[in-house]
C-alpha positions in Angstrom: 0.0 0.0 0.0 1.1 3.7 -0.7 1.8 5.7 1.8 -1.4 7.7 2.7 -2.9 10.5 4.4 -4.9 8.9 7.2 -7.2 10.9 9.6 -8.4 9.1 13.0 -11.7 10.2 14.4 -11.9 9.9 18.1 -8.4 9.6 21.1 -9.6 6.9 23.1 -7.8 3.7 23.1 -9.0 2.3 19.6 -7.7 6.1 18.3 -4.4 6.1 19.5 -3.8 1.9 18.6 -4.8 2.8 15.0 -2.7 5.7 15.0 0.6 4.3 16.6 0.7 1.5 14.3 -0.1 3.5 11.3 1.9 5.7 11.9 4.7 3.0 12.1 4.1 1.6 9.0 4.7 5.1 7.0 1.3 6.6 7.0 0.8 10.6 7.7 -1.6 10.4 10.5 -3.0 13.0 12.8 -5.6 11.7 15.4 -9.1 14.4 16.4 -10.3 14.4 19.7 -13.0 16.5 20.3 -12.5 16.6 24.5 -10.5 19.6 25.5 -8.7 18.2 28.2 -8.0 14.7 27.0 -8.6 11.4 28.2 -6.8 10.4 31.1 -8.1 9.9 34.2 -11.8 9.2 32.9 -11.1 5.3 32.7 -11.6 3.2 35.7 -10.1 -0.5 35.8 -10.6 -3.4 32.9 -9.5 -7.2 32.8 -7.4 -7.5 29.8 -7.7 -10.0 27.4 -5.0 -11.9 24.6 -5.7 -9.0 21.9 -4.6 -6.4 24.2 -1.3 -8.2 25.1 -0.3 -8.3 21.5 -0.9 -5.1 20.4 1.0 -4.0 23.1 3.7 -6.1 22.5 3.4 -4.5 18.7 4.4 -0.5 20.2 6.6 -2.2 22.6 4.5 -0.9 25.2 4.1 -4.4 26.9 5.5 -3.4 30.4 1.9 -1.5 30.5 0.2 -5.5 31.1 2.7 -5.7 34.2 0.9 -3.3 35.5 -1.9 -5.0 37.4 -3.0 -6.4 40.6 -4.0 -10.1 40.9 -7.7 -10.8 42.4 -6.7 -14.5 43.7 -10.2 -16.0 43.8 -13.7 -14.8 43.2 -16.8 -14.5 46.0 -19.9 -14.6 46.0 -21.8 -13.1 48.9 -25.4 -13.7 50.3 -27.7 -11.0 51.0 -26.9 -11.1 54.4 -22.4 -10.8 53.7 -21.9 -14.4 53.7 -19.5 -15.8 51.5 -21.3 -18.4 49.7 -19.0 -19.2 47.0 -15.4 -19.4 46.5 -13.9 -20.2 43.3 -9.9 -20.6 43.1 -9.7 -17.7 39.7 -6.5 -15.7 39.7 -7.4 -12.4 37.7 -5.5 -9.6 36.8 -6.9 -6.4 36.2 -5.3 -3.4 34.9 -5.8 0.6 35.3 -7.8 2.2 32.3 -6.2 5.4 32.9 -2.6 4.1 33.4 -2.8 2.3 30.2 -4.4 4.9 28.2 -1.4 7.2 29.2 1.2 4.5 28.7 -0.1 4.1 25.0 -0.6 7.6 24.1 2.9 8.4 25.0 3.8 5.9 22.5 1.9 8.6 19.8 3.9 11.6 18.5 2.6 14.3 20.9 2.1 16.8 17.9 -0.1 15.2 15.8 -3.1 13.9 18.6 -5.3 17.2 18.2 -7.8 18.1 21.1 -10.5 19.9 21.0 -11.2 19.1 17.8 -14.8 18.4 17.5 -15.6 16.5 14.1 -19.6 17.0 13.0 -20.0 15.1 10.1 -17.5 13.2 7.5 -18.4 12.5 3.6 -17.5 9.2 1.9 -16.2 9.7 -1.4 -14.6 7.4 -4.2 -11.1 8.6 -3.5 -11.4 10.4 -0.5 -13.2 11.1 2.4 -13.5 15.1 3.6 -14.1 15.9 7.2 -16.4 18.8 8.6 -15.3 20.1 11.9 -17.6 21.7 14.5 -16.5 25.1 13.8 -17.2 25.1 9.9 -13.3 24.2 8.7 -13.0 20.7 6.5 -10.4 18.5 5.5 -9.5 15.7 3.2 -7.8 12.0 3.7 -7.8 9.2 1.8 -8.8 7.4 4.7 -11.1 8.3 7.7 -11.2 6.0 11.0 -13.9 6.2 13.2 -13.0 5.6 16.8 -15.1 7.7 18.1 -16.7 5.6 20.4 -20.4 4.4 21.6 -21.5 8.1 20.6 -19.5 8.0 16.9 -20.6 10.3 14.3 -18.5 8.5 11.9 -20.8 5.5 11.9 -23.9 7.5 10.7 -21.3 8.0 7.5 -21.7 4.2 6.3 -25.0 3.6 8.1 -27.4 6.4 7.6 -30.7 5.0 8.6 -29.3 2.3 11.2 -26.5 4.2 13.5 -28.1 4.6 17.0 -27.4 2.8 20.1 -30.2 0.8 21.6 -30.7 1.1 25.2 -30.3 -2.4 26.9 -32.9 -1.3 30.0 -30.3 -0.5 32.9 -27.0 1.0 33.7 -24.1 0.9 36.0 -22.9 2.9 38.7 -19.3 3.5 39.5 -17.2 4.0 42.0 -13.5 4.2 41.9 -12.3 4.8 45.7 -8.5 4.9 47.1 -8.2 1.3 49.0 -7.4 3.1 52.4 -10.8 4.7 51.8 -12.5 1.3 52.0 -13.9 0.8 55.3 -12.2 -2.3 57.8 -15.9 -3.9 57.7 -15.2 -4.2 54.0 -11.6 -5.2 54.1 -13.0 -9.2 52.5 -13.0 -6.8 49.0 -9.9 -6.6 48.9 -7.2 -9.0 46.7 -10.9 -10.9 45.5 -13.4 -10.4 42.8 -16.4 -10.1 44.1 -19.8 -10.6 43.4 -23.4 -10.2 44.8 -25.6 -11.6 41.9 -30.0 -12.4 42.5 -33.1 -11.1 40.8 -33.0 -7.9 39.6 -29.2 -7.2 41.6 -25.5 -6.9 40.2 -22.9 -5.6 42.0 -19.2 -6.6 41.4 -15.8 -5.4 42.4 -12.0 -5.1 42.3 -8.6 -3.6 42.9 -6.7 -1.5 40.4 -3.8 -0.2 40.4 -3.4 3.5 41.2 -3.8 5.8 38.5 -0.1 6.3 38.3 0.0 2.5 37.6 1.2 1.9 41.6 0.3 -1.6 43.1 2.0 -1.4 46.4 -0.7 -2.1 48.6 -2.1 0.8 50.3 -1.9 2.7 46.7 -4.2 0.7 44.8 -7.4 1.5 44.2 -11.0 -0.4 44.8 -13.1 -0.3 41.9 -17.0 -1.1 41.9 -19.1 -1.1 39.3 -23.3 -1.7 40.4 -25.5 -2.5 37.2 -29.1 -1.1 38.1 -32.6 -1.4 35.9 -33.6 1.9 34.5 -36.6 2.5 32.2 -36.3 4.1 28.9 -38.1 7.1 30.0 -35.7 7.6 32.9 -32.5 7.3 31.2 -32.3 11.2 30.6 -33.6 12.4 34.2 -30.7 9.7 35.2 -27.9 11.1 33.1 -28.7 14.7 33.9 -26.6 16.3 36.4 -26.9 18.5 39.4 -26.6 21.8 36.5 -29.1 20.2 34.4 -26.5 18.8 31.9 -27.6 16.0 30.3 -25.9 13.4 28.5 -27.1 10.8 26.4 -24.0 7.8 27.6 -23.1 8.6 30.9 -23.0 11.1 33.8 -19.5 12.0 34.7 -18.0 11.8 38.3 -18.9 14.9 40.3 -21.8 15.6 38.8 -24.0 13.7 40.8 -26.1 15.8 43.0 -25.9 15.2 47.0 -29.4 14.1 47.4 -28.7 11.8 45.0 -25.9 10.4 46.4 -27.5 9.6 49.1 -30.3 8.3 47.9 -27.8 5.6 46.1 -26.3 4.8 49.6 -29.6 4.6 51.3 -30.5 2.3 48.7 -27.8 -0.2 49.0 -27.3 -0.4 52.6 -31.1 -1.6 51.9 -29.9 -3.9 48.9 -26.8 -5.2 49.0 -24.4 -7.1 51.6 -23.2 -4.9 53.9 -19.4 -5.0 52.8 -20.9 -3.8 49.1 -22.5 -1.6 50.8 -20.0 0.3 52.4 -18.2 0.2 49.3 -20.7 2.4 47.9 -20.8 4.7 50.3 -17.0 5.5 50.6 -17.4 6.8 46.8 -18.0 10.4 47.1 -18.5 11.3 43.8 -20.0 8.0 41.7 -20.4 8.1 38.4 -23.4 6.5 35.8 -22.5 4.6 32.8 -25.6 3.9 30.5 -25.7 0.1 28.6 -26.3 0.1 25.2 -25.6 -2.2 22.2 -25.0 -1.6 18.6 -23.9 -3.3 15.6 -22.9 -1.9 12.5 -24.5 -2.9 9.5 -21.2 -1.9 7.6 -17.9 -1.4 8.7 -16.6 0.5 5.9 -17.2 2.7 2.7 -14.9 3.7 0.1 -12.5 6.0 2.1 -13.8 5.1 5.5 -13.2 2.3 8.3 -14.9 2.0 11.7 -13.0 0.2 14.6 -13.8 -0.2 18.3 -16.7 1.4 20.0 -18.0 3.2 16.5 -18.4 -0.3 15.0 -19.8 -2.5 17.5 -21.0 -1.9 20.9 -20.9 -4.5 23.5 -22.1 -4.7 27.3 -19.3 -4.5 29.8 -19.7 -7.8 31.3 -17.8 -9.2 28.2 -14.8 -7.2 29.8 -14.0 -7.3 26.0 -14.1 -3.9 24.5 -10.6 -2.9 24.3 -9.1 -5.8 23.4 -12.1 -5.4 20.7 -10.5 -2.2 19.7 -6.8 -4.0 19.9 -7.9 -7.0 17.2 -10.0 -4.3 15.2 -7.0 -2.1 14.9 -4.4 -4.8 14.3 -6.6 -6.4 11.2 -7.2 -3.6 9.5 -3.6 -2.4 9.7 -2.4 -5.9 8.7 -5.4 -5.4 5.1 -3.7 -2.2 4.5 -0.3 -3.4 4.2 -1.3 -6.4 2.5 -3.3 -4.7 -0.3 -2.2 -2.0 -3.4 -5.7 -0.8 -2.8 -7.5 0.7 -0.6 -10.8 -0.6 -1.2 -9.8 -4.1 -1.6 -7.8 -3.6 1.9 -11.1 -2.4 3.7 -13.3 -5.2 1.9 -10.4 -7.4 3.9 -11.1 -5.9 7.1 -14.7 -5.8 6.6 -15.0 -9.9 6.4 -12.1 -10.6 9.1 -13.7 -8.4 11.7 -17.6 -7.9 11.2 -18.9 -11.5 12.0 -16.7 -11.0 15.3 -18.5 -8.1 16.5 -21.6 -9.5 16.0 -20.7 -12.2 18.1 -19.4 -10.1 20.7 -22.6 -8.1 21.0 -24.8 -11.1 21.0 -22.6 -12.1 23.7 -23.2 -9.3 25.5 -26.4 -9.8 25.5 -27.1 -12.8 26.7 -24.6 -12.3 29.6 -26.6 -8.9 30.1 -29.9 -11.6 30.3 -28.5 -13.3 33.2 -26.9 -10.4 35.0 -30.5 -8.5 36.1 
């Protein structure tokens, strides 16, 4: 393949894989993120899988899946705190913000734009032009979308068939220093833990800190509390205590007091009481809404989705960055395997589409048992 003039759509994870390794093989690549601040520090913790490891291994960045702390078993409590179940599982699990930063710096600093909000991108026959929030445009032979569970991209290849669908409940956060975890919940710690019955998940782990520390005392505990949430509540539930709504998620510290403690009232009444506690040593939790999508294409003439943009799958899969990894790897693997660029995204397209369905459908029915 020539060398090409690639534009990437989105600075998450998937983002900064595709534009690393791109970037590697030759290509002129400049990544648009439309956050003014960046990324880091927004992630919580994530179990990585195989994908993950060898992408890493690809940047040389593979000291990044050291970084982790080892739950030796998992638990499974009782209503009442008893452990009722004790399987012999060692996990690790990694920091989503110590990883993020580990890749990015992996990227060439002056091409990874912020504040770069893109509104709409055209597909055409040999090139794809890119309309930015503030009117300006641009052209690349390719366009990326990895812009995520809320990608604009997407709409590019699927115009009547891009929106999420609402999967009927979300998940609370927390993401607490482990010294902040009370001694009546010190069983949390070095497990992965679960309270699971009708109509209740709750689950949680350490992570390292978010400077990648695992000494203990400088890791952090990490919870994540999936709730049922009608349709017609999922706005008043992502709306903060300004009035800013979002349409994914409500970001921590913008949860209003009363609400807060409405959310601890409501698991001391709930869950076990070491859960419990967990919850309510989380000052300021944040609300991630569930959603799945799958992209009827994954590509156009001068435009590729990867990650998030192509296929969104529920968390419990704990799969959607190495998703991103295998995504990214693939379609950089068609590219340099093809004189074209259309036959390299036709490549892509029927390496990684079945996958994602599978991985949503996945989703899904692990979502089925969950609540």
């Amino acid at each position: 393949m020539r060398k090409l003039r690639i534009r990437v759509v989105g600075g998450s994870l998937a983002g900064v894989f595709a534009g690393i390794l791109l970037q590697r093989s030759g290509h002129d690549v400049t990544i648009y993120e439309r956050s003014a601040h960046g990324l880091g520090g927004r992630g919580a913790g994530l179990v990585p899988q195989q994908d993950l490891f060898n992408l890493l291994r690809m940047i040389g960045a593979e000291d990044a899946e050291e970084v982790g702390v080892v739950a030796r078993e998992r638990i499974y409590f009782g209503r009442d705190g008893r452990v009722l179940q004790t399987t012999r599982a060692p996990q690790k699990q990694i920091s989503w913000d110590y990883l993020y930063n580990t890749v990015l710096s992996h990227f060439d600093s002056e091409a990874f734009m912020l504040d770069r909000e893109v509104v709409r991108v055209e597909d055409g026959e040999q090139s794809a032009e890119i309309i930015f929030g503030d009117g300006t445009t641009e052209t690349a032979d390719l366009v990326i979308g990895a812009d995520g569970v809320g990608s604009v991209v997407r709409a590019t290849l699927n115009q009547t068939d891009h929106g999420n669908q609402f999967a009927g409940y979300v998940a609370w956060r927390g993401l607490i220093p482990e010294t902040q975890l009370p001694n009546g919940a010190s069983i949390l710690l070095d497990r992965f833990a679960f309270y699971v019955t009708s109509g209740v998940h709750i689950l949680g782990y350490l992570v390292p800190g978010s400077g990648g520390e695992i000494d203990v005392g400088r890791r952090r505990y990490n919870w994540v509390w999936y709730r049922p949430t009608e349709q017609d509540e999922l706005q008043r539930t992502l709306t903060d205590e300004r009035g800013h709504s979002s349409q994914y998620s409500l970001r921590r510290g913008g949860l209003s007091m009363e609400r807060r403690d409405a959310l601890r009232r409501d698991a001391h009444e709930i869950l076990p009481p070491q859960f419990a506690l967990a919850v309510e040593a989380e000052p300021t939790p944040s609300i991630q809404g569930i959603f799945d999508y799958e992209a009827p294409r994954m590509i156009g003439r001068s435009v590729a989705l990867v990650g998030d943009a192509a296929f969104v799958a529920r968390p419990h899969t704990a799969m959607g960055v190495s998703k991103a990894a295998a995504d990214v790897m693939a379609l950089v693997a068609c590219l340099a395997g093809e004189r074209q660029i259309q036959a390299a995204l036709e490549r892509y397209e029927a390496a990684r589409i079945g996958v994602g369905r599978e991985i949503v459908d996945y989703g899904r029915r692990l979502g089925a048992t969950a609540l």
